[in-house]
N, C-alpha and C positions, 0 to 999 in steps of 0.2 A: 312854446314855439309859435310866434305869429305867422301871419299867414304869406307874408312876404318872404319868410326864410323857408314855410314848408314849400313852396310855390318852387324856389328855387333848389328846396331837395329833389325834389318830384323830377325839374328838370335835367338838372345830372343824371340823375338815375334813368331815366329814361332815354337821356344821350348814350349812357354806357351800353343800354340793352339793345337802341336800334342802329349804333355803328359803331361797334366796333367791327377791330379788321381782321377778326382771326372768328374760324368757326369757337363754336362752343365745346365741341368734343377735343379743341387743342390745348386749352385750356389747366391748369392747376386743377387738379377732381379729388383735393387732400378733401374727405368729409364725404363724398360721393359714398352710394350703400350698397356693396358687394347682393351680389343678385340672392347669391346665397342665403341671404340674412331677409328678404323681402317680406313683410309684414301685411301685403293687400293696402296698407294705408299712406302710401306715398302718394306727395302731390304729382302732378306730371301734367299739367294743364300746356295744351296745345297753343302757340303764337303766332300769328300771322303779320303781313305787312298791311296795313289801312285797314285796321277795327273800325275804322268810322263807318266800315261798309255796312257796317253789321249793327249799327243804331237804330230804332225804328223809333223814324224822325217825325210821325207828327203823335195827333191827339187821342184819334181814335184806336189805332190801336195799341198804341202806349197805356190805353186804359186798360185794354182786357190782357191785360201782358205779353205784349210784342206782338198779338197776335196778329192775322191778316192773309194767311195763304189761302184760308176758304171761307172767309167772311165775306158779305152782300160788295159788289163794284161800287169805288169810290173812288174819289178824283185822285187818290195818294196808292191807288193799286198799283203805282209801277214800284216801290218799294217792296212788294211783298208776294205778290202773284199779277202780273201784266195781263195774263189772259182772261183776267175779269173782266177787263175795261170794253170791251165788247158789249157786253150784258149789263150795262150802265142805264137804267131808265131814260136819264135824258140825253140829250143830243151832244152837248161837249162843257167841258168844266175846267176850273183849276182851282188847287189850295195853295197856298201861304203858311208853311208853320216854323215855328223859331223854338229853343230851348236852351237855355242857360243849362251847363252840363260842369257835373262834379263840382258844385257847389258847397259840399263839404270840405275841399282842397284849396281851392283857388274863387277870383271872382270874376274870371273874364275869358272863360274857356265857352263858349255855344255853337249851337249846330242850327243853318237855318236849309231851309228846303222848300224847294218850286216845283211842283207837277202840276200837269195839264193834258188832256186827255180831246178828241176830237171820233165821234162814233161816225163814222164815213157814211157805213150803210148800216143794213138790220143784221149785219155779214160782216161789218171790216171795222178797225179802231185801230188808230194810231196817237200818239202820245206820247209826251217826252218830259223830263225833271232835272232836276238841279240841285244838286248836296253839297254846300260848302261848309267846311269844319275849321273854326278859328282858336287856337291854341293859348291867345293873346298876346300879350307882349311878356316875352321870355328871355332874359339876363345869360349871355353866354360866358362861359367862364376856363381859363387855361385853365391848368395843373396845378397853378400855384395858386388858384383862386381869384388870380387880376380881372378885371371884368374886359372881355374883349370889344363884346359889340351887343346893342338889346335888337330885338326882332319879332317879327310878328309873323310864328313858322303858322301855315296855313294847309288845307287841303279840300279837294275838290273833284267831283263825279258829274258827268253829263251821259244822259245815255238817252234813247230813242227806242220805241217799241210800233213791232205791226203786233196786232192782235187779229187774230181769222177764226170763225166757227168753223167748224168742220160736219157737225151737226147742231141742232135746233139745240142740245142738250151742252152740246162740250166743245173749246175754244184750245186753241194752243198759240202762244205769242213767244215770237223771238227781239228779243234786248239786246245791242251792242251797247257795250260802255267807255268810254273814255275815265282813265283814275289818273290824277296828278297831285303829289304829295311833294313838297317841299318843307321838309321839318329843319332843316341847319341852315338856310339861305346862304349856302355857300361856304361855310364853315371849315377848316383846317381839321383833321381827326386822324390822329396819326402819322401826320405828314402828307397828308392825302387833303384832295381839296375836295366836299363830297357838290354832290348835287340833289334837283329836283329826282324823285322818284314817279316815271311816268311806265302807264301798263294800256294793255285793252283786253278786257275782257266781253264776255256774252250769258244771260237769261237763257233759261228756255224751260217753259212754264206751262202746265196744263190746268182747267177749270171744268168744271161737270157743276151744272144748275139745275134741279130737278123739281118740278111739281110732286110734292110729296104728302098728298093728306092723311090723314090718318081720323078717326073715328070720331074722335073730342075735336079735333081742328082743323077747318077747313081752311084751304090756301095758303098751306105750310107750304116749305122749302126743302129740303135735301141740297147742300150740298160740298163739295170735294175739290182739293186744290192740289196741286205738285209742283216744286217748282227746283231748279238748280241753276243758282247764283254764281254768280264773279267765278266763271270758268276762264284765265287768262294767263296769261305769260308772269315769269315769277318777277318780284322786282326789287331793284337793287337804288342804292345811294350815291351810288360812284359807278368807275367805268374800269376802276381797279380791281382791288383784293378785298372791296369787302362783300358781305356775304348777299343775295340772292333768296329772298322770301317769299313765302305761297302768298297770293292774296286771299283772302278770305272765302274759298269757296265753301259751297254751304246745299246741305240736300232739306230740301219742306218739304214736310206729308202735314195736310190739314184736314178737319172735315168740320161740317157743322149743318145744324136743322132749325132754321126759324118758323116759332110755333105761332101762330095768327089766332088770337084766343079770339075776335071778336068782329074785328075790321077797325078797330081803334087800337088795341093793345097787341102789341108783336113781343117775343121774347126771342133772342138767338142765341144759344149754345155752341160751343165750338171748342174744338180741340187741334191742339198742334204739336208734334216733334220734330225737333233742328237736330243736324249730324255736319261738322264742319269735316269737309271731303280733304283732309291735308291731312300727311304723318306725322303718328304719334310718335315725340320722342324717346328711341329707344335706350336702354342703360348697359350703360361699356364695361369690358372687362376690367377689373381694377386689381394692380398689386398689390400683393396683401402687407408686403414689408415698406415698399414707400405710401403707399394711397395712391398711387398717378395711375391716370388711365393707362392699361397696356397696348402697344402700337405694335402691326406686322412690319414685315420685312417692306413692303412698299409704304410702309410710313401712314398708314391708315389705321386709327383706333380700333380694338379686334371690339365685335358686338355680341354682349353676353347675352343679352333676354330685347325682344323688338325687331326690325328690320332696320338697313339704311335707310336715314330720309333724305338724303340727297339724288332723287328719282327725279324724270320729268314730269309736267303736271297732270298728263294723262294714266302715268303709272302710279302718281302720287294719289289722286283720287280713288283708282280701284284697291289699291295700297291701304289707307285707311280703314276700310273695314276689317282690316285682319292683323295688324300689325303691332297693337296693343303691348307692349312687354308684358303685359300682367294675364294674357290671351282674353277671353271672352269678358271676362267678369268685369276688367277695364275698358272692354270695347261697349258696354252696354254704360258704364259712366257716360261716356262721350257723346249721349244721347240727351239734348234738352227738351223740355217739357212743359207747356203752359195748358193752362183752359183762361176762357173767357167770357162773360159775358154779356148780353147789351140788351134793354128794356127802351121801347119803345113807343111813345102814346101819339095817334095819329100822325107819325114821319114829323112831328116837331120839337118834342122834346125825348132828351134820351140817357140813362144813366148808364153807367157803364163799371164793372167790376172783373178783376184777373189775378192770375197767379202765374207765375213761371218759375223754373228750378233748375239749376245747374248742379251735376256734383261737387262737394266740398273739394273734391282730390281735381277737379277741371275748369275750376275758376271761383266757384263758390258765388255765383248772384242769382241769388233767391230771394224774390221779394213780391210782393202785394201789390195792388196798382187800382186806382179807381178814376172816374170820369164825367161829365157828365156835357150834355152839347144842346144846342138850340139851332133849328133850322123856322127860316120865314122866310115865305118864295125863294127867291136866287141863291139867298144868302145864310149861311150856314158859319156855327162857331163850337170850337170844342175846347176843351182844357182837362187835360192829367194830371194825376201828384200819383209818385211811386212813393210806397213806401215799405223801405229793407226790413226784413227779416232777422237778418244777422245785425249783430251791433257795429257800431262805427264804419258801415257801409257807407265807402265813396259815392254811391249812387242814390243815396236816404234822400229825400225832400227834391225829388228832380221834377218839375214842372215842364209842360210840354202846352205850345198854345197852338190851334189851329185855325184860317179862315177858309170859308169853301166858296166856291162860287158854280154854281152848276144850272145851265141855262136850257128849256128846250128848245127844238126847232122853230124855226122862224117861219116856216112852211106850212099856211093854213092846212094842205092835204095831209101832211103828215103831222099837224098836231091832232084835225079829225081821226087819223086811223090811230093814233095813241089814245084818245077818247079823254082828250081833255077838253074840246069843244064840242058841244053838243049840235 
């Protein structure tokens, strides 16, 4: 199969998943696994509307695997924890990073990404980015296979951050976002004409920086991130009957300790777990002489093992912690996990090494990830290669580039009390 036709499987199939016009539980369920028979080893991986949210779009922490909720302030900290950007050594910054994505599928799918960051005071940061995700040019196709119309479905995030100390130690930033997603540019499905899909959601993120020495190391680090993502209205393709998706909300717990062997060489350890705040799908009662799902008297699928997830999104988030079909044992799947980590020789050059781990049964991407970056004055460069674990991984060979630019104050006074002029 060349790469033009898998390009164009990929696309059908991913039309059929993100519109069609009938729920999932309406569905034909002939094959569906009676709860009774359940084995612990069913897939049941969670979907959301715009995974692009959930990319982590530039170099650095692409390198240590995904990482970034309590790693050092960096000009791309509004991806990952905002309330670093406060605790930025220098006065204000931005990066540029780009990625060619899924490159074992297709060759024109990439994500590029703007952040920029402005430290107000020794107390305030404000900061704003840009995620745009290009799908390519995509061949749309009727029922009969006639080719309708080609297009270049696209999507796109804009959000803005205050960041504020609250102590010398710990920062809390709030994110609004704007999400606009246009996958069919207008496209017929069903009879229905669909549309862009537009949302707004909100961050809100905590940071702890601590002077933490310890015996062997003086002018180590401590420290601690939290953050919960894309909290927002759920979002739809049309204005009709089709269905209504969580966007990807998402709970970070991070920590990490940068160890200062010398005043030349830094080493940082850091660990991180993701929990996407959205219902797991639960499994329906099913007849045992046809296979069809069983339906009450008000025309609603009866639920054998799970909760309904059609909740709002503040039920749906409290939701998720408990609602597992398979109870506890599935809810600790749902839990992702990386380490990372980053070697430093006098703040100029830097290598960088990661892991991250999804269960098999909740998406299955587990893979390796390395890095490495060069900073000279202003200007800063990083580049990633991930590399999958599992075979035939869509995500194998992903390269991630990054430019930084991070500037200090222009203010003799305040370059003195930062002690960079003598």
């Amino acid at each position: 199969m060349n790469k033009q036709v898998m390009k164009k499987t990929v696309t059908v199939l991913t039309c059929v998943l993100l519109f069609t016009t009938v729920r999932v539980f309406a569905q034909d369920s002939k094959g569906a696994i009676n709860p009774g028979q359940l084995t612990g080893q069913e897939l049941n991986a969670i979907t959301t509307a715009v995974p692009f949210l959930s990319i982590a779009p530039d170099s650095r922490a692409g390198a240590m695997g995904d990482i970034g909720c309590a790693t050092s302030a960096d000009a791309n900290s509004q991806s990952y924890n905002p309330a670093k950007y406060v605790f930025n050594e220098n006065r204000f910054g931005f990066s540029v990073s780009y990625s060619p994505w899924l490159r074992q599928l297709v060759n024109d799918i990439n994500l590029a990404y703007l952040a920029g960051y402005w430290r107000i005071t020794d107390m305030d940061a404000i900061a704003m980015s840009l995620r745009y995700f290009s799908l390519g040019d995509i061949e749309f196709m009727d029922d009969q296979g006639q080719l309708m119309s080609t297009q270049n479905p696209n999507e796109f995030a804009i959000d803005f951050t205050y960041s504020r100390k609250l102590i010398d130690q710990l920062s809390i930033a709030i994110t609004p976002r704007f999400i606009y997603s246009n996958l069919t540019a207008g496209q017929f499905v069903g009879g229905e004409e669909t549309r862009a899909g537009m949302a707004g959601a909100a961050d809100i993120s905590l940071f702890y920086e601590q002077d933490f020495d310890v015996k062997a190391f003086e002018n180590s680090t401590l420290r601690a991130g939290l953050c919960i993502s894309n909290m927002g209205n759920k979002m739809s393709y049309s204005s009709g009957t089709l269905r209504r998706d969580f966007l990807p909300t998402n709970l970070k717990l991070g920590i990490g300790y940068e160890m200062d062997f010398d005043g030349y060489n830094k080493l940082a350890i850091n660990g991180e777990i993701n929990k996407l705040l959205v219902p797991t799908n639960p499994i329906y009662l099913i007849d045992s002489v046809t296979g069809h799902i069983v339906y009450d008297n008000a025309g609603n699928p009866v639920i054998n093992a799970g909760m309904n997830p059609d909740v709002s999104v503040p039920q749906g988030m409290i939701q998720s912690f408990y609602d597992a079909p398979l109870g506890f044992k599935e809810e600790m799947r749902e839990i992702m996990w990386a380490l990372g980590a980053e070697y430093s020789y006098r703040n100029l050059f830097f290598v960088r090494l990661g892991y991250f781990h999804e269960s098999q049964y909740k998406g299955n991407r587990q893979f390796l990830s390395v890095g490495a970056g060069i900073k000279y004055s202003i200007f800063g460069i990083d580049v990633s290669y991930l590399i999958a674990t599992k075979q035939y991984h869509p995500l194998a060979n992903t390269l991630r580039f990054t430019l930084n630019f991070d500037f200090v104050s222009t203010n003799k006074d305040e370059i003195k009390k930062q002690g960079r002029l003598k």
